[in-house]
C-alpha positions, 0 to 999 in steps of 0.5 A: 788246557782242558778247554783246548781238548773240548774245542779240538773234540768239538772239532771233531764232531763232522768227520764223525758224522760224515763218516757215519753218514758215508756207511749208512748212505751210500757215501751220499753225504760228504764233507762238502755237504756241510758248513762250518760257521766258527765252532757251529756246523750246519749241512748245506741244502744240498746235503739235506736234500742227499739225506731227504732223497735217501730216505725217501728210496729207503721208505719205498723198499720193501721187504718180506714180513718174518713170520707172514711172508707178504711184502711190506714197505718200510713206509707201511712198516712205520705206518702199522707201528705207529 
């Protein structure tokens, strides 16, 4: 019984991450971006490429520095982080 819990929670693991990605992405991700092999799930290279597209665009944004009030991007932010 137990093992059939661990395989319907494992089951459950893309609706989590589509979800989560529908949120964070603009819906850029879907269902149809992942592919299920058994119990494995893998995304698809179109559903990479939304992802690496999204990241890129969000790295280009900028946003206005809290206490110096100049523009920066998010790239730049990682940059001066690092």
């Amino acid at each position: 019984m137990q093992a059939d819990s661990s395989m319907n929670a494992a089951a459950s693991v893309p609706a989590r991450m589509i979800n989560e990605f529908c949120t964070i992405n603009r819906c850029e991700v879907t269902e149809k971006d992942f592919v299920r092999r058994g119990r494995a799930v893998a995304m698809s290279e179109a559903g990479r490429k939304a992802v690496l597209k999204a990241y890129e665009r969000r790295m280009g944004e900028t946003v206005t520095h809290p206490l110096f009030g100049y523009a920066v991007s998010y790239r730049r932010i990682l940059e001066v982080q690092a």
